[in-house]
N, C-alpha and C positions, 0 to 999 in steps of 0.2 A: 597421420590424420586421414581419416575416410573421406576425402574428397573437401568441398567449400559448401558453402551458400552464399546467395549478392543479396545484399543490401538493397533494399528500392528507396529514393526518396518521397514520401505520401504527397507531398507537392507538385510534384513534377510527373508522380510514376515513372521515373527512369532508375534503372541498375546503377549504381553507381563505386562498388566496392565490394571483392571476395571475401571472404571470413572461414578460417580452416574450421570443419565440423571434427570435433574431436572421437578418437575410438574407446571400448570399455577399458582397452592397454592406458589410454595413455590416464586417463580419468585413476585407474589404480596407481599408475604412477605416481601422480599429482597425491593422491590420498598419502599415500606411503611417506611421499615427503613433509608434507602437513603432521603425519603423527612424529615425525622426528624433531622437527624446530618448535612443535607444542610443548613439547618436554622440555625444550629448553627458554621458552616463551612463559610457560607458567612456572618455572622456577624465581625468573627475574624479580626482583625486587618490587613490591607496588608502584614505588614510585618511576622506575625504569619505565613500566609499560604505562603509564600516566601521560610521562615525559614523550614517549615512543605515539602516542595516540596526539597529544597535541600538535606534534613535528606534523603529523600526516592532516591534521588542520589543515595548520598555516599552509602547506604545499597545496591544499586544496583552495584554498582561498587566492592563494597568488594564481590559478588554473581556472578560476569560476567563467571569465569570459570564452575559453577555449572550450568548456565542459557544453557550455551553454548552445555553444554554435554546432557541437557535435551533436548537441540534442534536438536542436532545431532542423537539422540536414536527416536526421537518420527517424527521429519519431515523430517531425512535423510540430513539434511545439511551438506556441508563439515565443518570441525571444526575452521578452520581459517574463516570460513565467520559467524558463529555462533559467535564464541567468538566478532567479528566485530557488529554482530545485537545487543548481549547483552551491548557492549559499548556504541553501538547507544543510546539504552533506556536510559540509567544513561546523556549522551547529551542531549538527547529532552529531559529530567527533569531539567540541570540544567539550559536549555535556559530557559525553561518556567515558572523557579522560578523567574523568573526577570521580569514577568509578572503584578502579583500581584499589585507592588508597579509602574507600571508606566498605568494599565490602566484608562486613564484620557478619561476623557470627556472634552467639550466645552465650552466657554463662548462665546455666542452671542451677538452681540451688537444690541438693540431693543429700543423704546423709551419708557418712563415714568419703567422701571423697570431694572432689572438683567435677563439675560436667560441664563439657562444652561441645561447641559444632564450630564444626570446618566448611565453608562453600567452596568445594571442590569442581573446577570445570570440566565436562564432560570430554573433552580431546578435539576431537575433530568434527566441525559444523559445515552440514553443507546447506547452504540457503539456493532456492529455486526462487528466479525471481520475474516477475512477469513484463508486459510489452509497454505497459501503459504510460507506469512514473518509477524510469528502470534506473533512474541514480536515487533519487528519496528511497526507494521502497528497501535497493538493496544496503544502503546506509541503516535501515532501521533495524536490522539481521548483522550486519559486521562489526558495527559499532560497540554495541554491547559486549557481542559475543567475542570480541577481540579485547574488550574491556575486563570482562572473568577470566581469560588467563586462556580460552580457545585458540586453536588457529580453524580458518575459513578457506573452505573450496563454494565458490560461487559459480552457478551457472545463471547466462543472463538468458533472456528469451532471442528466440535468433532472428526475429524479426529487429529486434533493436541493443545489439552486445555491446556498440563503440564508448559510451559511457562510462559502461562498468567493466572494459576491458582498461581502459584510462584511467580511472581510480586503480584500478592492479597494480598498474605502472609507475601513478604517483606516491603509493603504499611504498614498494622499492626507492622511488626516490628521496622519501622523507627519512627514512632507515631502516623501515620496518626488516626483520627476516626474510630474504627469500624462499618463497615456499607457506611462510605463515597465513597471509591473505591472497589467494589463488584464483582469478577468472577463467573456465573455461567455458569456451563455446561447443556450442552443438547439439545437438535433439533430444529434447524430455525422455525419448526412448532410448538413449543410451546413456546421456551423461544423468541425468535426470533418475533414471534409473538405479541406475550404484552409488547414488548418493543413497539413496532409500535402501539398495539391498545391501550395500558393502556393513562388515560389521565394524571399520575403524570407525564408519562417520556414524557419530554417537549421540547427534541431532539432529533433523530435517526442520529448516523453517520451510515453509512453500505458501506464495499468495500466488492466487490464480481461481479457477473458475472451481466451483464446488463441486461438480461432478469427478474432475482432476483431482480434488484436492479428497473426495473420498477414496480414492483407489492412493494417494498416498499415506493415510493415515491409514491402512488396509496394509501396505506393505510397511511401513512403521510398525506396527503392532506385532507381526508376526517375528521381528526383530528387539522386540521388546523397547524400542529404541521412541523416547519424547518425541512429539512435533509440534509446532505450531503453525496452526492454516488461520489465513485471510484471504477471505472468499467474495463471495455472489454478495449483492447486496439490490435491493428495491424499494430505497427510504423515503420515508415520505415527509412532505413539507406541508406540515398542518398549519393552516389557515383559520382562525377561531375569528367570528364577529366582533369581537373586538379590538381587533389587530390593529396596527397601524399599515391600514389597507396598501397606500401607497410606498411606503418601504417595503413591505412582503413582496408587493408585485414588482418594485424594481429590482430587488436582489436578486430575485428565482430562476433570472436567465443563469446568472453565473453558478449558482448550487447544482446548476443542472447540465449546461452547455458545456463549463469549463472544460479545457482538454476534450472538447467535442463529445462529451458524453462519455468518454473513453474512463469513467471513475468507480470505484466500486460504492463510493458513499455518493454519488451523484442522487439528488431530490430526486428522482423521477416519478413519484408522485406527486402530483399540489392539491390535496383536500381541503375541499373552502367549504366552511358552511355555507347551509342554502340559501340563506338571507342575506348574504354578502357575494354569492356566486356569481351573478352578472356584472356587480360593479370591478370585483377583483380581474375575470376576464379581459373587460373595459379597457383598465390598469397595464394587465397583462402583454397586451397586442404590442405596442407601441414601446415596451421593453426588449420583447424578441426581435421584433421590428430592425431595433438601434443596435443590434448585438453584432460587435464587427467581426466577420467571418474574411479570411484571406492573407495571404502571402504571411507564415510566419514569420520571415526575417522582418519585415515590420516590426515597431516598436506601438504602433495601433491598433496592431491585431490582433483580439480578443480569444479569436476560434482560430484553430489551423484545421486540416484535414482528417481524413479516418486514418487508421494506420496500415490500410491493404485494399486491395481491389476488391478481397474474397469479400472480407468485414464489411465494407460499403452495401455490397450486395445482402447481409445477412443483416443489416439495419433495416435496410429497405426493405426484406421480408415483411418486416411488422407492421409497414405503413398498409397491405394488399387489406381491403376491407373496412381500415380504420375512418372514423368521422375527427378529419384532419378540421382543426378549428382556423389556423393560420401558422404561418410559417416566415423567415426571417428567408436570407439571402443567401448566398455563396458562388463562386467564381465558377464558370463555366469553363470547358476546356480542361488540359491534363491534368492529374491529379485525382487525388479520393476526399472529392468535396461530398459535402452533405446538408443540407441547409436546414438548421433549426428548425422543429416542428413543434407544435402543440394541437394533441386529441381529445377530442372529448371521449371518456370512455366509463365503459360499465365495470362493478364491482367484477364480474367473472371474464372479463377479457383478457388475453392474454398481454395486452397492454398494462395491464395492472397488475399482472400477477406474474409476468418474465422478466429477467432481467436483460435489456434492448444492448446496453454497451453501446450510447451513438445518442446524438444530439434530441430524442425523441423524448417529451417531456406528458403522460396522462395528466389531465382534471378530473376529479371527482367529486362531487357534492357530498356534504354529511350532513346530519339532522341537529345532534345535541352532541355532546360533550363523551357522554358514552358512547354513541355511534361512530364520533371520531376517533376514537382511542381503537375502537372494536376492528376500525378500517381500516387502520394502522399498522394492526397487529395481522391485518388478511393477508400474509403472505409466509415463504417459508422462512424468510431471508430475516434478518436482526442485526441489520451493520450502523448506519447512522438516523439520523432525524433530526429535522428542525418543527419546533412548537413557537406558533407566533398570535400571542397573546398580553395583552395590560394587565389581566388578573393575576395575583401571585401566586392565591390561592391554588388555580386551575392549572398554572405553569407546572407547580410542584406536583400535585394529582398526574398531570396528563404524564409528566419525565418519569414518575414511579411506576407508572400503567403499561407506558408503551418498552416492548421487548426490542429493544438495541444498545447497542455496546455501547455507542458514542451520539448521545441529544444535545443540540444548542437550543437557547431559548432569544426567541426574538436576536436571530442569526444564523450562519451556516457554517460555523467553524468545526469541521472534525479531528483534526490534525496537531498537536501542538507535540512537537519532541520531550517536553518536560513533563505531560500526561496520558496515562495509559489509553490504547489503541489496540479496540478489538472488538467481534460481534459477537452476537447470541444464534440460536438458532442452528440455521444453514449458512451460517454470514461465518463460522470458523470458530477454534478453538486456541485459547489463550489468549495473554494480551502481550504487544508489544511497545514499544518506549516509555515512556516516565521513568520515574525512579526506582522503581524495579526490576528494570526493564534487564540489567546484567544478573542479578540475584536468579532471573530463569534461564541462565543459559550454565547454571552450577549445579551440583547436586549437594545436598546437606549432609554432613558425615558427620554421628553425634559419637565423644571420646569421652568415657569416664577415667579419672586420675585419679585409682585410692589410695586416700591419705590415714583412713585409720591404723594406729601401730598396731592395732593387733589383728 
């Protein structure tokens, strides 16, 4: 190991824990062994690794309360939504046990023989995964890809590994292979790196910020080697005159706040039309207001902290100039507090057109129906969206109109493990979980059988 990095807790800002920073040795190591128990990993029988996926469930599930406190100490989360992530994981394992045994291939109809296809798994997956929702995100990458018959080298981000160094451990514990689902820690420039250059690892997932994420699809390429990114996102929460005013405006704290802004589908727009703009404000205040910011080990606390000292200071960049409308609360004293913000802001501010990563939520007004849609789409980014509207008509127009991956309608649900997840745009390429979600971590190999005797 090249040395450590400490852990800080976002609550408190104190050190509280070493973590070995791994070298590019030991990272080929870790590969090396990954391509040997693959081999023997994607031999097993469907049902073995079905069986092998739900064992690491239940272990996950008996571990949700311990998962959840480690994510609370280490990324600041509130603890009801922690305990929620670590259920999440033991879900996306048990969906994606169900994998195994149904991924089928084809039979073509051709003349003089039989044609069929094979979904062949690429070998060794290495998923890059980011600071934010570092058990969900890497659960949405292992799960599958451990479901097609891959084995996994994960690196966690080093700001937040205890989670998904935990899941390693209880991978081992449930049966799995040692060697097949692998955590290493340590810095995007090294581990991070030979995941993307080495040629055993024969996929890269990586969610992270889009600038990152071009320069790995940049070194994918020249490897000739798949990836899938989930990226930047700058969704907006359209607000149509006909809405139901006061549900849009109580819900928009949480589309926005949740995880202190720390989301890539996070609303950080709210487009109201103009004729409803002051009453929705109105609305607005008195939500942000109530939104409970503090101590995540509470089971009432809404919001917890940012995830670093730097980040606190690079959220608050965006405030220097803005026309703050009102603002919610947060703990003074140690910690990387931040308190809910809401700006009034213009179509070309960098409030409306950056992605902030932090509790900081633009208003914009729109005219008509086109104008909304058109303001929607003013950005680079195409990850989530909420349309909040009575008309059916307009609902369906506006979800067809607007470029992102993932729209609710009258809601803000982007996330469900049973349906596909991914942006347009700059917001990343491919999608990940639903029922598909293992069939992309395989390659299709089509075999003709000829049966004519002559």
């Amino acid at each position: 190991m090249s040395g450590t990095f400490t852990l800080v807790d976002p609550a408190t800002g104190q050190g509280f824990r070493e973590v070995p920073r791994a070298t590019a040795d030991e990272v080929d190591a870790a590969i090396a062994r990954a391509v040997e128990v693959q081999r023997r990993w994607a031999a097993d029988a469907p049902v073995a690794r079905a069986d092998a996926l739900r064992r690491f469930a239940q272990v996950v599930e008996e571990h949700v309360e311990e998962l959840a406190r480690l994510e609370v100490r280490n990324s600041g989360h509130p603890i009801e939504s922690a305990r929620w992530e670590a259920r999440h994981v033991a879900q996306v394992l048990h969906y994606y046990s169900g994998a195994p045994e149904r991924l089928s291939g084809q039979q073509i109809p051709v003349a003089g023989g039989l044609d069929v296809t094979f979904h062949e798994p690429y070998g060794v997956v290495g998923i890059i995964v980011p600071w934010n929702f570092p058990m969900t995100i890497a659960s949405w990458g292992f799960a599958p890809a451990l479901a097609a018959g891959n084995a996994v080298v994960l690196k966690p981000a080093e700001l937040t590994p205890l989670t998904a160094v935990r899941l390693g451990e209880l991978a081992e514990e449930a049966g799995l292979p040692e060697g097949l689902f692998t955590v290493i820690t340590g810095s995007g420039s090294v581990v991070g790196r030979r995941f993307v250059e080495h040629p055993d690892v024969r996929k890269v997932v990586f969610t992270g910020s889009t600038e990152v994420g071009v320069e790995v699809a940049a070194g994918c390429a020249r490897g000739l080697k798949p990836v899938t990114l989930e990226l930047g996102g700058k969704s907006a929460n359209v607000v149509f005159e006909d809405a139901d005013l006061e549900k849009a405006a109580a819900s928009a704290p949480g589309a926005v706040f949740d995880n202190a802004g720390q989301d890539c589908c996070a609303r950080s727009r709210i487009l109201v039309q103009r004729s409803v703009y002051d009453r929705f404000l109105e609305l607005l205040e008195p939500a942000v207001r109530d939104w409970a910011v503090g101590d995540p080990s509470l089971e009432s606390t809404q919001m917890g902290p940012l995830i670093s000292a730097a980040h606190r200071d690079t959220v608050a960049g965006f405030l220097e100039g803005a026309d703050v409308a009102f603002r919610g609360s947060a703990p003074d004293g140690p910690g990387f507090w931040f308190a809910p913000t809401v700006v009034l802001a213009g179509r070309g501010d960098r409030l409306a057109q950056e992605e902030v990563f932090g509790p900081v939520v633009a208003v914009l007004p729109f005219e008509d129906e086109a104008d909304g849609i058109a303001l929607a789409n003013d950005t680079i980014y195409g990850l989530a969206g909420s349309i909040w509207t009575e008309n059916l008509g307009r609902a369906v127009r506006v979800s067809r109109a607007v470029k992102s991956g993932v729209l609710s309608v009258n809601s803000h649900s982007s996330v469900r493990y049973w349906t596909p997840f991914g942006g347009m745009k700059a917001s990343g390429l491919g999608r990940e979980l639903g029922p598909d979600a293992a069939e992309h971590f395989t390659e299709t190999k089509n075999v003709f059988f000829a049966t004519d005797a002559s």
